[in-house]
py3Dmol code that shows the C-alpha trace and the ligand (Angstrom):
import py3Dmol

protein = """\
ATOM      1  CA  UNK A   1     133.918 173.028 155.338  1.00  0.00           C
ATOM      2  CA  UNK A   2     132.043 173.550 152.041  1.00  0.00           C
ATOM      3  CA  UNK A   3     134.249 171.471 150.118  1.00  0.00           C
ATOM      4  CA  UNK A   4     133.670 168.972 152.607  1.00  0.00           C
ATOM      5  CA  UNK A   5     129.949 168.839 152.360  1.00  0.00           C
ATOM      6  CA  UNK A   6     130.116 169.007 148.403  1.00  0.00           C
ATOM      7  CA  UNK A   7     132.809 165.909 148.782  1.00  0.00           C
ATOM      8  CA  UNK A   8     129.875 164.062 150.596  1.00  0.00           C
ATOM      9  CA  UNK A   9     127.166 164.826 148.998  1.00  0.00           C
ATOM     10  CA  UNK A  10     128.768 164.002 145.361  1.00  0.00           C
ATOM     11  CA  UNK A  11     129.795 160.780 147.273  1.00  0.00           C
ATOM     12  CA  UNK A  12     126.169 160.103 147.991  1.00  0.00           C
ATOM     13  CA  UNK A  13     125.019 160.656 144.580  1.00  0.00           C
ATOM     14  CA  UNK A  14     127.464 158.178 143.265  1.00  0.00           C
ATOM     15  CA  UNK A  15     125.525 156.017 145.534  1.00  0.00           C
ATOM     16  CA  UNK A  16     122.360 156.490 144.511  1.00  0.00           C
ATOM     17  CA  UNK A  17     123.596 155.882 140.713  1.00  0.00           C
ATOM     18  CA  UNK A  18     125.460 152.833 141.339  1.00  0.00           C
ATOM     19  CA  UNK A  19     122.323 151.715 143.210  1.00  0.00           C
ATOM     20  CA  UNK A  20     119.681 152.423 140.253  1.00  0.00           C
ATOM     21  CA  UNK A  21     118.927 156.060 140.422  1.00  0.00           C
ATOM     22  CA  UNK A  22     117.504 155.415 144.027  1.00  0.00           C
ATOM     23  CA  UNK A  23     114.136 154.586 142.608  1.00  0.00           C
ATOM     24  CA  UNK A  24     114.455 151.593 142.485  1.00  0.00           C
ATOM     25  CA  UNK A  25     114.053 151.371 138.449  1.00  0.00           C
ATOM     26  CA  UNK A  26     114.222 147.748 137.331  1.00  0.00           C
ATOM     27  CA  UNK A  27     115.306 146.612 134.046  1.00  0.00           C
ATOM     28  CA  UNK A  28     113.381 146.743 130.918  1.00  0.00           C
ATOM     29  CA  UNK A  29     110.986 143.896 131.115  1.00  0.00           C
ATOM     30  CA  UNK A  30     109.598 143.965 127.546  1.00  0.00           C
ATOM     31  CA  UNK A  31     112.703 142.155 126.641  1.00  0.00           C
ATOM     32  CA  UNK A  32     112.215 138.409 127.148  1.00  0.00           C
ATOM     33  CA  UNK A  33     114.585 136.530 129.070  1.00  0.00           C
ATOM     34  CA  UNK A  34     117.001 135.232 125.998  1.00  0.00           C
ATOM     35  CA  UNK A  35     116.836 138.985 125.310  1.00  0.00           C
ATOM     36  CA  UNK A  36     114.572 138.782 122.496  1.00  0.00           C
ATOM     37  CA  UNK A  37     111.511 140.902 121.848  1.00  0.00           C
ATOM     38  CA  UNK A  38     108.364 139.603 121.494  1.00  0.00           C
ATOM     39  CA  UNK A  39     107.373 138.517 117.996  1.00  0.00           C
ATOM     40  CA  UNK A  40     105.094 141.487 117.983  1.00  0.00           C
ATOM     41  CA  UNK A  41     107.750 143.779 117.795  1.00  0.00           C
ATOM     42  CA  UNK A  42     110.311 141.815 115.703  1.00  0.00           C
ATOM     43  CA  UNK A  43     106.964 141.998 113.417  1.00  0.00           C
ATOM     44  CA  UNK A  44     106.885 145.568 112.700  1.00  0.00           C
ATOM     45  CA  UNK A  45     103.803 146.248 115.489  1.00  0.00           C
ATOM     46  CA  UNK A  46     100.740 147.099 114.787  1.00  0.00           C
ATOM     47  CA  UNK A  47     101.609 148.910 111.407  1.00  0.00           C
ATOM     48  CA  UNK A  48     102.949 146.012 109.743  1.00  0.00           C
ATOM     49  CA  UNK A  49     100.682 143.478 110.964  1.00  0.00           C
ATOM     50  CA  UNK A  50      97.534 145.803 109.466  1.00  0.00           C
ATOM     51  CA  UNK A  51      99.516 145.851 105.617  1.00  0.00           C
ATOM     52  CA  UNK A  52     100.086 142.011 105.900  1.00  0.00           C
ATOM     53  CA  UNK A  53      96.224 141.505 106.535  1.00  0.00           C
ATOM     54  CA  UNK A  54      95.502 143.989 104.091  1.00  0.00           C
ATOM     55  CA  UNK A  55      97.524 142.246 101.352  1.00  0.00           C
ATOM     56  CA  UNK A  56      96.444 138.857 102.968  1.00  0.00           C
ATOM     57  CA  UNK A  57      92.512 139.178 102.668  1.00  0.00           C
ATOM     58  CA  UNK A  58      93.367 140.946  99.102  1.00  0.00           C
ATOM     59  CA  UNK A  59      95.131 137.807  98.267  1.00  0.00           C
ATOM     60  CA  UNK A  60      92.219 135.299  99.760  1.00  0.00           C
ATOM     61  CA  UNK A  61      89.904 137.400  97.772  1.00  0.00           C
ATOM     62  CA  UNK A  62      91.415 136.699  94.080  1.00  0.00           C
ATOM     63  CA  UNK A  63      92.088 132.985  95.254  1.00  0.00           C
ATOM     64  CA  UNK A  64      89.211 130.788  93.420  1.00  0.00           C
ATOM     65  CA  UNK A  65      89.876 127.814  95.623  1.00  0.00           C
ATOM     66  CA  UNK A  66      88.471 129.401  98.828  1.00  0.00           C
ATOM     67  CA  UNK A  67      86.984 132.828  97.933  1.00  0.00           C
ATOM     68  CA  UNK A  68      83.207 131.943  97.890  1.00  0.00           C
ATOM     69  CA  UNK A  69      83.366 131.476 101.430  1.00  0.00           C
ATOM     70  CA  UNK A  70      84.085 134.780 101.836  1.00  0.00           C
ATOM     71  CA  UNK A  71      81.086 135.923  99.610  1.00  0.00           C
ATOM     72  CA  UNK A  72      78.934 137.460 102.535  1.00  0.00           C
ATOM     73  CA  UNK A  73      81.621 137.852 104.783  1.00  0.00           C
ATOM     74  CA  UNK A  74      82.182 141.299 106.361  1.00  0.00           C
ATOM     75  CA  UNK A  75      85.617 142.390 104.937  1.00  0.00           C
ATOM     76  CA  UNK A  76      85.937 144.912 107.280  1.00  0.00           C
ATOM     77  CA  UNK A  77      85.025 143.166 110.267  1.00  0.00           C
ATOM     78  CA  UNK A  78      87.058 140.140 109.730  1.00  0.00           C
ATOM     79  CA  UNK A  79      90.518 141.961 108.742  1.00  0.00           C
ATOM     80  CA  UNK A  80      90.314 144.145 111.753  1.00  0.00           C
ATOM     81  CA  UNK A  81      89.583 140.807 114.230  1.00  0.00           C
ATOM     82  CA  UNK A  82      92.541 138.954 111.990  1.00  0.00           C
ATOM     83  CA  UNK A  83      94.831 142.598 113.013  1.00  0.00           C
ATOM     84  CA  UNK A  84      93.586 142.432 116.725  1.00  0.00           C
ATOM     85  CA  UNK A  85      93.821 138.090 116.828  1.00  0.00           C
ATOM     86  CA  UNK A  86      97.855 138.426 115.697  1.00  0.00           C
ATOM     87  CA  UNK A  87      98.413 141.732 117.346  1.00  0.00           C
ATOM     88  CA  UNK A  88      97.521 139.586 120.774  1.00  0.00           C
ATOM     89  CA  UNK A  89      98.587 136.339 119.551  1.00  0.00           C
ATOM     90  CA  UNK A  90     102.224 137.168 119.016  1.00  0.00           C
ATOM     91  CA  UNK A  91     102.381 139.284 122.634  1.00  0.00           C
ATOM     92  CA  UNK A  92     101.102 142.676 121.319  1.00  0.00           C
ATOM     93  CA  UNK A  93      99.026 145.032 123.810  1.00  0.00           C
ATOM     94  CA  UNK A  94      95.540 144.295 121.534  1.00  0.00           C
ATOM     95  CA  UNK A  95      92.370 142.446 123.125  1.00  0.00           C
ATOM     96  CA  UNK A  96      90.837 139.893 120.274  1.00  0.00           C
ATOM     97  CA  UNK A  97      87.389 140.513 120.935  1.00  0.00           C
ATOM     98  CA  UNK A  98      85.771 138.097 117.970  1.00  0.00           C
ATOM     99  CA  UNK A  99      84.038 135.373 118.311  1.00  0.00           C
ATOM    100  CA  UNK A 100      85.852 132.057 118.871  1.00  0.00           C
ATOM    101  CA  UNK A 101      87.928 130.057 115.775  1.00  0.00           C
ATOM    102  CA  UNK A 102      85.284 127.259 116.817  1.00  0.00           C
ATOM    103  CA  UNK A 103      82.342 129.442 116.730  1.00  0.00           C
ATOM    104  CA  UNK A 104      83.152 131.764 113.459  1.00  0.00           C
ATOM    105  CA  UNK A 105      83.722 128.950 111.331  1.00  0.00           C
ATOM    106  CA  UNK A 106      81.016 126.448 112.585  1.00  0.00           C
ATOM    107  CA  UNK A 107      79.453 124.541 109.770  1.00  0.00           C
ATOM    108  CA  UNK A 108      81.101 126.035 107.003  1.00  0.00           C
ATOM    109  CA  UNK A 109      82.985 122.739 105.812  1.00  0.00           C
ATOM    110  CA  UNK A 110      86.303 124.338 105.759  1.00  0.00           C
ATOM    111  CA  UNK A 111      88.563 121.365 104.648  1.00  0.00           C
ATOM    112  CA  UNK A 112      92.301 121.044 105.538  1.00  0.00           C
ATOM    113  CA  UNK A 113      93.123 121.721 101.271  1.00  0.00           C
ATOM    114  CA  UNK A 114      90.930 124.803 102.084  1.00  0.00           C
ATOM    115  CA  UNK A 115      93.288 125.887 105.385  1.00  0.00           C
ATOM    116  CA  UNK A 116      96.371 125.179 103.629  1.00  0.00           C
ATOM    117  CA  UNK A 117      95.236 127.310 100.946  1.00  0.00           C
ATOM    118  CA  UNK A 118      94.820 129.844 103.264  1.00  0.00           C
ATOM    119  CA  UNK A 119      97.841 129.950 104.782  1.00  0.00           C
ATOM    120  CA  UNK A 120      99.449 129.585 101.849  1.00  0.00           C
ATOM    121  CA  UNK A 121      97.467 133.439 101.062  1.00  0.00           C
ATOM    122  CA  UNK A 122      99.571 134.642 104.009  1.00  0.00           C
ATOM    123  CA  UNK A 123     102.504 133.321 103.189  1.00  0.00           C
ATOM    124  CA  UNK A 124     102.695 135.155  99.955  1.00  0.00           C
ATOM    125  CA  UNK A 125     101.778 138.224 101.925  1.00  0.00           C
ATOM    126  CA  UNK A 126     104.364 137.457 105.120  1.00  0.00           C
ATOM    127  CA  UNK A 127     107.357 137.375 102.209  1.00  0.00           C
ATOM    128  CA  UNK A 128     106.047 140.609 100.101  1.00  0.00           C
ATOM    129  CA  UNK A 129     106.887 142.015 103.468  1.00  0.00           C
ATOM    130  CA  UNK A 130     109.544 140.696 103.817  1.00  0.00           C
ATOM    131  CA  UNK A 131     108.925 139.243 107.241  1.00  0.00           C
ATOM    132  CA  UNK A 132     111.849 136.494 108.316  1.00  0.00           C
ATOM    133  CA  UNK A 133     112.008 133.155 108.213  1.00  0.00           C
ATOM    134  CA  UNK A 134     112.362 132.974 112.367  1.00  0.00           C
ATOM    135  CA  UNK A 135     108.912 135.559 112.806  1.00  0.00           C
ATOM    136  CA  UNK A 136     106.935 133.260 109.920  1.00  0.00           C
ATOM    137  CA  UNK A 137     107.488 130.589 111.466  1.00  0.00           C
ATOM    138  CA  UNK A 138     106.415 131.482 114.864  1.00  0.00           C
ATOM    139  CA  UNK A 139     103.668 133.099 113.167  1.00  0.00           C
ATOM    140  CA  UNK A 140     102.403 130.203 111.145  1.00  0.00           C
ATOM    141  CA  UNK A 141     102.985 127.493 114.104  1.00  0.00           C
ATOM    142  CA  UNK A 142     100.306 130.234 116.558  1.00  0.00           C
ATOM    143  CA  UNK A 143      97.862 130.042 113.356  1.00  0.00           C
ATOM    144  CA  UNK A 144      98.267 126.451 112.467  1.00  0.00           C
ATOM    145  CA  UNK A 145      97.247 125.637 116.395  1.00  0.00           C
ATOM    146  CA  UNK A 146      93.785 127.392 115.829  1.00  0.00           C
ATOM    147  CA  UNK A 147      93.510 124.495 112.828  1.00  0.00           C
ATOM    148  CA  UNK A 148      91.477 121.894 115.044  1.00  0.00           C
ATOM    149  CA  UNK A 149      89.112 124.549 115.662  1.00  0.00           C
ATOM    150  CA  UNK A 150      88.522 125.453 112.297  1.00  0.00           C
ATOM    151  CA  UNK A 151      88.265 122.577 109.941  1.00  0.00           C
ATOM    152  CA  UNK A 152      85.685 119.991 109.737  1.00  0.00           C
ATOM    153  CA  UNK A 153      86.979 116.431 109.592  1.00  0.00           C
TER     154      UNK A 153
END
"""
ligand_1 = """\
43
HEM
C 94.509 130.108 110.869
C 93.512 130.262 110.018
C 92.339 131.172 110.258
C 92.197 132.213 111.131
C 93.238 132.756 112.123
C 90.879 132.757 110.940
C 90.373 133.845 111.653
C 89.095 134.317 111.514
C 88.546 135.401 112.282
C 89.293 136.195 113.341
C 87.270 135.588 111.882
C 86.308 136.658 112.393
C 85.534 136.209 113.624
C 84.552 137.263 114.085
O 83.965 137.968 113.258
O 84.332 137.389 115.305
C 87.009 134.617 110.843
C 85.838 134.509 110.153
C 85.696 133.770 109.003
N 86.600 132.891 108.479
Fe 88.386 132.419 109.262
N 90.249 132.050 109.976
C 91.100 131.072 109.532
C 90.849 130.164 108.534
C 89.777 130.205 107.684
C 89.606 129.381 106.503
C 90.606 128.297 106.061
C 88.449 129.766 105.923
C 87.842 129.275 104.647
C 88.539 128.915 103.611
C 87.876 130.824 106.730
C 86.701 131.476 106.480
C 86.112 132.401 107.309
C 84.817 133.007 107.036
C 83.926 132.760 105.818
C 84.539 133.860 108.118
C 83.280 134.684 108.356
C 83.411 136.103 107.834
C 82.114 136.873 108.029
O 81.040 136.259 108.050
O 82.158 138.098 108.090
N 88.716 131.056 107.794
N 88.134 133.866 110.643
"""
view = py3Dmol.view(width=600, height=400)
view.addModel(protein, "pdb")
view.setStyle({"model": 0}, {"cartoon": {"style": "trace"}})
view.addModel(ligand_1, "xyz")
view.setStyle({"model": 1}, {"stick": {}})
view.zoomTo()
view.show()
């Protein structure tokens, strides 16, 4: 009789297991359908992203061709929006709470030789980091959409 009942219950446990652990646990959803992680991940996270701004505003800093617009800028302020801007941009769980690309650069006369000097600064910074060709480029194509926004014509 015991056996019987431990025959049946081990039965029904198989059941359970074959049917998900009977709470009904679904599959990992951070994965993205073509089972690829978001670009926040395959960046490094959070981490990461903070030494490439770190190295990036370092690198805008010593670059004569755009630096003095940076002259009164808040340094701290504006790499910690660039880290939360990224961080949400390429699917991380940050909130960009800074102003808008339209509103933050507003009358500055930021040229497109000015932009591409920037993200040329980034660039130097994404490869010191050794971030891949795939993640730069899905990097740089989310920046270079905010590009309207931010230089004058
Ligand atoms: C894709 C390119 C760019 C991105 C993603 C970007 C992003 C940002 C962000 C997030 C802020 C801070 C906004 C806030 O404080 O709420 C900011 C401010 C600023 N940006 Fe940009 N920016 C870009 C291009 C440029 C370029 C090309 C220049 C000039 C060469 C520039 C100059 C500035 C300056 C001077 C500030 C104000 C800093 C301050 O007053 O503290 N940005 N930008």
């Amino acid at each position: 009789m015991k056996i019987r009942m431990l025959v049946v219950s081990a039965f029904a446990a198989l059941v359970l297991v074959a049917c998900g652990g009977g709470g009904g646990k679904k599959e990992d959803t951070t994965v993205a359908a073509g089972g690829e992680k978001p670009l926040y991940d395959r960046l490094g996270g959070k981490d990461a992203i903070t030494a490439v701004v770190d190295d990036f505003v370092a690198n805008v800093a010593a670059d004569a061709r755009i630096n003095a617009f940076f002259a009164n800028a808040d340094i701290t302020n504006l790499k910690a929006k660039l880290v939360d801007q990224i961080c949400e941009a390429s699917g991380g769980p940050c909130k960009y709470t800074g102003k808008s690309m339209k509103e933050s650069h507003a009358g500055m006369g930021v040229k497109e030789e000015h932009f591409n000097a920037l993200v040329e600064d980034l660039v130097k910074s994404l490869d010191k980091f050794k971030v891949g060709e795939k993640e730069k480029t899905e990097l740089l194509t989310a920046l270079g959409s905010m590009k309207p926004d931010i230089v004058q014509q």
